[in-house]
BAKOLRO-134153 format. One record per residue (C-alpha): residue in three letters; x, y, z. Coordinates in steps of 0.02 Angstrom, whole numbers, plus 50000, padded with zeros to 5 digits. Layout:
BEGIN
AlaXYZ...
REM end
This chain:
BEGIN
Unk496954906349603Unk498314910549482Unk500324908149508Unk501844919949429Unk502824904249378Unk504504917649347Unk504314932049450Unk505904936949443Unk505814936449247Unk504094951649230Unk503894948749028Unk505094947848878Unk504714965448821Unk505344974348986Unk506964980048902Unk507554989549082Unk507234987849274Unk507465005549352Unk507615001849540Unk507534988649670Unk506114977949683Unk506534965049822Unk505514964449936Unk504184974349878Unk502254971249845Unk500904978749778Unk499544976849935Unk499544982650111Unk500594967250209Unk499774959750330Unk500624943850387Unk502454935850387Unk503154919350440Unk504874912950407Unk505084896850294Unk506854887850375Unk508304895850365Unk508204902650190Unk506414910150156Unk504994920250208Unk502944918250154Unk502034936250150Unk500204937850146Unk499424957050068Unk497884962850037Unk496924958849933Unk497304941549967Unk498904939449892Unk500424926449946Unk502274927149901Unk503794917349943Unk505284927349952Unk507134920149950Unk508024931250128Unk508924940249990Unk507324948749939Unk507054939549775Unk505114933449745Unk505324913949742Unk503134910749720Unk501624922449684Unk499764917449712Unk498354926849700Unk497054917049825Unk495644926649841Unk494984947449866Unk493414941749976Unk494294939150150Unk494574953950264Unk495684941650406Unk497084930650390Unk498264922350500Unk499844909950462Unk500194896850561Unk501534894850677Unk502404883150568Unk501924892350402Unk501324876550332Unk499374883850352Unk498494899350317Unk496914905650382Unk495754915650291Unk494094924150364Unk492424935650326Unk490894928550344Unk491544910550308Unk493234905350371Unk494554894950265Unk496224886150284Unk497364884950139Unk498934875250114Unk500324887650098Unk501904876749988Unk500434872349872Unk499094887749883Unk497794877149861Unk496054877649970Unk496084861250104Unk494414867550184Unk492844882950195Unk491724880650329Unk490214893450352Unk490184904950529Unk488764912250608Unk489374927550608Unk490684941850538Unk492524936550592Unk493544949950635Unk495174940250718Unk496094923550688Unk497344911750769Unk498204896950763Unk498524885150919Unk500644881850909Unk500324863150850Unk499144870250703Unk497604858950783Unk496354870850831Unk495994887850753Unk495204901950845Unk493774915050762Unk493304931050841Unk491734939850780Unk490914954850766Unk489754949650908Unk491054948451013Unk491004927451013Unk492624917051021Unk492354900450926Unk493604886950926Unk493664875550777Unk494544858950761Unk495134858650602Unk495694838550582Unk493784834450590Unk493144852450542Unk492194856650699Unk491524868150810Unk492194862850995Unk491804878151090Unk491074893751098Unk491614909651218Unk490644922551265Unk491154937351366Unk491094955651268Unk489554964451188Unk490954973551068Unk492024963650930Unk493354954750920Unk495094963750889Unk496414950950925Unk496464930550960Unk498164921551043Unk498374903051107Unk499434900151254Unk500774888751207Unk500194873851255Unk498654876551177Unk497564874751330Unk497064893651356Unk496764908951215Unk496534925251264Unk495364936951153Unk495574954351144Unk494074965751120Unk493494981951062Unk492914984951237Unk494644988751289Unk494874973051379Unk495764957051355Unk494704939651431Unk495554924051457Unk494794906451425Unk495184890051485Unk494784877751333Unk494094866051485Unk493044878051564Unk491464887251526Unk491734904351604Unk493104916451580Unk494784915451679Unk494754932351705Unk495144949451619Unk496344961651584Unk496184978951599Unk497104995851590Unk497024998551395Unk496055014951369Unk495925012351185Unk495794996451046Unk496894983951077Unk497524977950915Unk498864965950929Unk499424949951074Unk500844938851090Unk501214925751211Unk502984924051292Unk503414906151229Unk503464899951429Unk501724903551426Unk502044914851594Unk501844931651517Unk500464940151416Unk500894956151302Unk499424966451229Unk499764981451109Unk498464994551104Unk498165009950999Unk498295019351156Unk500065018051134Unk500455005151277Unk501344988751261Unk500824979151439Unk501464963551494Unk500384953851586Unk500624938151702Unk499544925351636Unk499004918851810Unk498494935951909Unk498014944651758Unk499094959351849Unk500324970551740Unk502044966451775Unk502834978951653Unk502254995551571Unk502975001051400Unk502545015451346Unk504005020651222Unk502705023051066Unk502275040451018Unk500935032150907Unk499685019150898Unk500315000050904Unk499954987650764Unk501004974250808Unk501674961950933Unk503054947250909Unk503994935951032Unk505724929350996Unk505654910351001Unk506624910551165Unk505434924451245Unk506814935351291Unk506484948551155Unk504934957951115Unk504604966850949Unk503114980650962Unk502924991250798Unk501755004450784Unk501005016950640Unk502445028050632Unk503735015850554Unk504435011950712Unk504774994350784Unk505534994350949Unk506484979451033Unk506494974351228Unk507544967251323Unk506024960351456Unk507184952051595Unk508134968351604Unk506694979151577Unk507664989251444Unk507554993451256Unk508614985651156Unk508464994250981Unk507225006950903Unk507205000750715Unk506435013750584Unk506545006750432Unk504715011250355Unk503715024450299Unk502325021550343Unk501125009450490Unk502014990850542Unk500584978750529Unk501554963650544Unk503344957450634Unk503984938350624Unk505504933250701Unk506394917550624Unk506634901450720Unk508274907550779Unk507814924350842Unk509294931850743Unk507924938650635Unk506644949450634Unk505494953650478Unk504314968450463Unk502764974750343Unk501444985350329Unk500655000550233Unk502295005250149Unk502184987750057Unk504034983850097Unk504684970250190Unk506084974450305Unk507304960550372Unk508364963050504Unk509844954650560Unk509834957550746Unk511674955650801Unk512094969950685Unk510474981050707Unk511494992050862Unk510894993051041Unk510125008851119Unk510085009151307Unk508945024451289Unk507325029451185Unk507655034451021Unk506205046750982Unk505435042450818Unk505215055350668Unk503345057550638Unk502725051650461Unk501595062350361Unk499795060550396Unk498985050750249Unk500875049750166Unk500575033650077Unk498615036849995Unk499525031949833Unk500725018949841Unk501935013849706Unk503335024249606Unk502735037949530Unk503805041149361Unk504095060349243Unk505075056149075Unk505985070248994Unk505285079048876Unk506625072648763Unk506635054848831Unk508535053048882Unk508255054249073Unk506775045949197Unk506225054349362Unk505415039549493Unk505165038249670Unk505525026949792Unk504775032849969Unk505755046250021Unk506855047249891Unk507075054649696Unk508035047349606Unk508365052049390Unk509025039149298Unk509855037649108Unk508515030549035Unk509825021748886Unk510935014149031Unk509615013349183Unk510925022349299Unk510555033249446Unk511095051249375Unk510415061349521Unk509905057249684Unk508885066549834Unk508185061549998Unk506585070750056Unk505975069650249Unk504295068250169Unk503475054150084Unk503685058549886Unk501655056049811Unk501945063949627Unk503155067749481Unk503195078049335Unk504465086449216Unk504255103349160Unk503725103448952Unk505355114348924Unk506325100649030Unk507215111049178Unk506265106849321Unk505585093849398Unk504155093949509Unk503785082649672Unk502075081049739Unk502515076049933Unk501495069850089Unk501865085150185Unk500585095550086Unk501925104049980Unk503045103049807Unk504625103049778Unk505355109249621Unk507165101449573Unk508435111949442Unk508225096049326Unk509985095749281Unk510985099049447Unk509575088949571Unk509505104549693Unk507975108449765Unk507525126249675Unk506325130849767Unk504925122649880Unk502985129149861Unk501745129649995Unk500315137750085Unk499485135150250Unk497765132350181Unk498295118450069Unk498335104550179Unk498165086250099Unk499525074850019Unk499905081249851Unk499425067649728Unk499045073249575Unk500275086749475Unk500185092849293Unk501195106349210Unk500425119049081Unk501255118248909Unk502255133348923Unk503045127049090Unk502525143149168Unk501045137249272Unk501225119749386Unk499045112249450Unk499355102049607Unk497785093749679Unk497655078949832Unk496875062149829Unk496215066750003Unk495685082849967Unk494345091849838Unk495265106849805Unk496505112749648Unk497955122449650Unk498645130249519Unk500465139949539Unk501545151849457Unk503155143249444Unk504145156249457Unk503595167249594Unk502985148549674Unk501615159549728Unk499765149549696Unk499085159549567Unk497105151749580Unk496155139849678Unk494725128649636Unk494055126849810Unk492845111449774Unk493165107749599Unk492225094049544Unk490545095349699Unk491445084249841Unk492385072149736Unk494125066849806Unk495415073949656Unk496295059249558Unk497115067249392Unk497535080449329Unk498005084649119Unk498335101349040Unk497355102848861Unk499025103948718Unk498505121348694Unk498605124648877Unk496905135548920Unk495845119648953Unk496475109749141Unk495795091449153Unk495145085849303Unk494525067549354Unk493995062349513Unk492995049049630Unk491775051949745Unk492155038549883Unk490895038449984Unk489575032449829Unk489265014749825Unk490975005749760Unk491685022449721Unk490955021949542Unk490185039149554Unk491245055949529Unk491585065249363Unk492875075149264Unk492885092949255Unk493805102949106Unk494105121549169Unk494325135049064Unk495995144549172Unk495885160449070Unk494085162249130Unk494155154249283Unk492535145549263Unk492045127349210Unk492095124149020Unk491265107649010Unk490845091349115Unk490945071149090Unk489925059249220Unk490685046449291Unk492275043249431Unk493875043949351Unk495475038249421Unk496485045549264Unk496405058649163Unk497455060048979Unk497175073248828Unk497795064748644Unk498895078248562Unk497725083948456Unk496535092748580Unk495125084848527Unk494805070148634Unk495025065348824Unk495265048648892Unk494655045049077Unk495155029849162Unk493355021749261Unk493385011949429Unk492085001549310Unk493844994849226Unk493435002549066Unk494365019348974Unk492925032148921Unk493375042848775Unk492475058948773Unk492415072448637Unk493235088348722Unk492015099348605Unk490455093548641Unk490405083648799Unk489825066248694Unk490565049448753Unk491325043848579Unk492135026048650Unk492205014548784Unk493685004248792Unk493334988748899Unk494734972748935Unk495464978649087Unk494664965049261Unk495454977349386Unk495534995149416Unk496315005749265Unk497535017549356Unk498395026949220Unk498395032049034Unk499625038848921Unk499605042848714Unk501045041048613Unk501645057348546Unk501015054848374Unk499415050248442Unk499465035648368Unk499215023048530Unk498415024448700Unk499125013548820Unk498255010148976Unk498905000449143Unk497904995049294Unk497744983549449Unk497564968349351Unk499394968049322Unk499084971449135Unk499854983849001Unk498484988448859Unk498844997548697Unk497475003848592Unk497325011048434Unk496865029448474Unk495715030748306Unk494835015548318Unk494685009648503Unk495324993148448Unk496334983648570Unk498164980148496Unk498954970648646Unk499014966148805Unk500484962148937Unk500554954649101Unk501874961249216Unk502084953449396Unk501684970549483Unk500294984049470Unk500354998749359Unk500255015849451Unk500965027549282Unk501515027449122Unk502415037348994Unk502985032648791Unk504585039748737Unk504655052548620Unk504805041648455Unk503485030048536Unk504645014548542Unk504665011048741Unk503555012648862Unk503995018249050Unk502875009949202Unk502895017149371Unk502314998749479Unk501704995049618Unk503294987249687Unk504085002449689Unk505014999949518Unk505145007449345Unk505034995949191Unk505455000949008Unk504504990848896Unk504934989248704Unk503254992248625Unk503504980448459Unk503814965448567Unk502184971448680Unk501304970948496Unk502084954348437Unk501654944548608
REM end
């Protein structure tokens, strides 16, 4: 377990914050719970808790652990449940472990009782085990599906939970009884989400078939139908005083009910990308959302708006968010920085850190990169297309496109002579190449590295040669894929490197390519002959990106670990080392080498003053 002690404060040598980071994390969020009347505790993958102030500052980081694939706060946020094939409860103010106690099978769903006394496991084997945690015990055992587990909820007093199951149906268990209460069915897909009204009359499950239902907890009989989504729900949340319902589904959208009335209250869409978790605070005034888009939204629900009639929901690109985190471009001269943030471009001075230009896409923005001769700017969206930007004005120039390209674009990389753009997608095993003037595609590499999902992609300095690294996914842990250098003139393939690579980067000279490994280690390859020449090793997470100074001096390298590398290019020696308090997803030096740009996982830019990276 490791804590930020400053997260506000990443490390002396960032020199510049470009954008907002409140609020925003580096994993996939998966639970919320209010702390008072002035914070919030979020839990991400992999494992990862925060305490934010309700102004979006971090207050507390702590890594816990990357082994659990279930957890569940308590009611009262002093607890936190963690779950695989053992199950764990962890103090939350403190982060420390209190308990691990072994199961007999795979859990796949968690809950609390309200008073924190008993916690409920649901398995693979479709069991429901209730544990008392004071004495660490097993007090009963439910059985009642053959499929697993999706969802766990405790009535409010604690005396019944209701388990939700891949079966499509919802059983109901008396924790003084041996057989099932009953079940409830109408849910013609998995349900993924339940919530108790706080009166403990009503029964809400949320299903990927779209459907919200309210049940009454005695007949099992749905009272109320509410079917509003135009996607699958994640999510389900009670107001403390049961008279509003939160439902938020994998479109961005959270909807609000008024259930007495029977109406909707509000249609919130404040996300890009699937709500995984909603927590209302104990006054009801507020309502907090995460998910995929790594953002936490919180709303104060007095001035959110009413709707007295659906508000239909814009659709979100399919696979929009496969990579997550600003992507960054630096000018070719250094004075101006192109990032992301969602939906939105924005280029900033890079002296001053002020916005300069500003444009809002209705499509998630993947990739970035500036032209070599500086006057465009090229955006990699979630659509399938690219935009290209007149880099001085910010207008959209021109947008390119073409029905058989098809995936999120990802990757992008600009020939030398600005003439010729290579778009590729993490989802997809095809590369594009364009001419950037008639923003016609000018080749395709229909499967260019033998069913690898495309990561990078880096134009050789002289321009003929196009880098590209990839992963094949579905080889054990990922590790197996390749790079590919393709000779454009002759449309064929020049030469070949084993091994998955998440990043791809040529040093100006031509004569050597670094690859970024899943194995946390940089390979550096000679271009010429094919030979492995280094391997660079120091990184414990996944290296994401690479960049060389333009002297070639340094090759910097930034990953999952949170850490900043520079290397000396000749030698392979390892100069420094910095710890930032958010994943690395790109990087870039300045022209004159001095400052380093990071694109992060919280959705950020940092410039980082590269003598003060050496002297730490």
């Amino acid at each position: 377990m490791t804590a930020l002690l400053d997260p506000s404060s990443p490390t002396p040598s960032v020199v510049r914050v470009f954008g907002d980071y409140r609020f925003h994390t580096d994993g996939d969020i998966l639970d919320l719970v209010f702390a008072g009347e002035d914070s919030l505790w979020s839990l991400e993958e992999p494992g990862i808790l925060r305490r934010w102030h309700l102004d979006g500052r971090q207050r507390a980081y702590h890594f816990l652990s990357d082994l659990e694939t279930a957890w569940k706060f308590s009611p009262d946020g002093r607890l936190l449940a963690s779950a695989s094939d053992a199950a764990a409860i962890w103090d939350v103010g403190s982060a420390q472990l209190l308990v691990a106690f072994g199961q007999p099978s795979w859990v796949t769903a968690l809950a609390f009782s309200i008073d924190s006394r008993l916690l409920a496991t649901g398995h693979d084997d479709g069991i429901v085990r209730i544990w008392e945690l004071g004495k660490g015990r097993l007090t009963r055992e439910f059985a009642g599906h053959d499929r697993q587990i999706s969802a766990l909820a405790f009535s409010p007093d604690g005396k019944q939970v209701a388990a939700a199951a891949e079966d499509k149906t919802v059983s109901l268990w008396s924790l003084e009884a041996e057989d099932p209460l009953g079940f409830c069915k109408g849910h013609t897909d998995r349900i993924q989400a339940l919530a108790w009204q706080p009166d403990g009359k009503r029964l809400v499950t949320a299903g990927w078939d779209g459907m919200a239902r309210v049940w009454d907890a005695t007949s099992l009989e749905t009272v109320l139908l509410l079917n509003y989504h135009a996607a699958q729900l994640m999510a389900v949340a009670f107001s403390p005083d049961g008279l509003t319902l939160a439902t938020g589904d994998t479109q961005d959208v959270v909807y609000l009910y008024d259930l007495a009335a029977g109406r909707i209250l509000d249609c919130l869409e404040r996300h890009n990308g699937s709500i995984l978790a909603l927590a209302f605070d104990g006054t009801g005034k507020r309502l907090a959302s995460g998910g995929t888009d790594r953002v936490i939204r919180v709303v104060d629900l007095a001035q959110a708006g009413a709707a007295s009639a659906r508000v239909p929901p814009e659709v979100i690109d399919p696979g929009a968010f496969w990579h997550l985190g600003a992507s960054l471009a630096l000018h070719p001269d250094g004075t101006r920085l192109a990032s992301t943030q969602g939906t939105v471009l924005q280029v900033w001075d890079a002296q001053s850190a002020q916005v300069l230009l500003e444009s809002e896409e209705k499509t998630v923005l993947q990739s970035l990169a500036y032209a070599p001769d500086g006057r465009l700017i090229a955006g990699g969206c979630g659509d399938a297309t690219i935009r290209l930007w007149d880099a001085a004005a910010g207008k959209i120039q021109k947008t390119l496109a073409d029905e058989d390209q098809l995936t999120p674009v990802t990757a992008l990389a600009f020939a030398p002579h600005s003439k010729t753009l290579a778009s590729a997608g993490a989802t997809g095993m095809e590369v594009w190449l364009w001419n950037v003037d008639s923003g016609e595609p000018c080749l395709l590499i229909p499967d260019a590295l033998g069913g690898c999902a495309i990561e990078s992609l880096a134009f050789h300095p002289q321009g003929r040669l196009l880098a590209i690294g990839g992963i094949d996914w579905l080889a054990t842990g990922g590790s197996d894929g390749g790079v590919s250098l393709w000779d454009i003139d002759e449309r064929c393939e020049a030469q070949s490197f084993d091994g998955g690579s998440k990043a791809v980067a040529f040093d100006p000279t031509g004569r050597r390519l670094a690859s970024a490994s899943l194995e946390r280690s940089i390979w550096l390859w000679d271009v010429e002959t094919g030979q492995l020449v280094q391997e660079l090793t120091g990184h414990e997470d996944t290296v994401t990106c690479l960049a060389y100074s333009r002297d070639g001096c340094w090759l910097a390298s930034g990953g999952d670990d949170r850490t900043v590398s520079l290397w000396d290019a000749a030698s392979g020696a390892l100069l420094a080392m910095t710890t930032l308090n958010t994943q690395i997803k790109g990087l870039a030096f300045s022209p004159d080498g001095r400052f380093l740009f990071t694109g992060n996982g919280n959705m950020t830019c940092y410039q980082l003053d590269v003598q003060k990276i050496l002297k730490e």
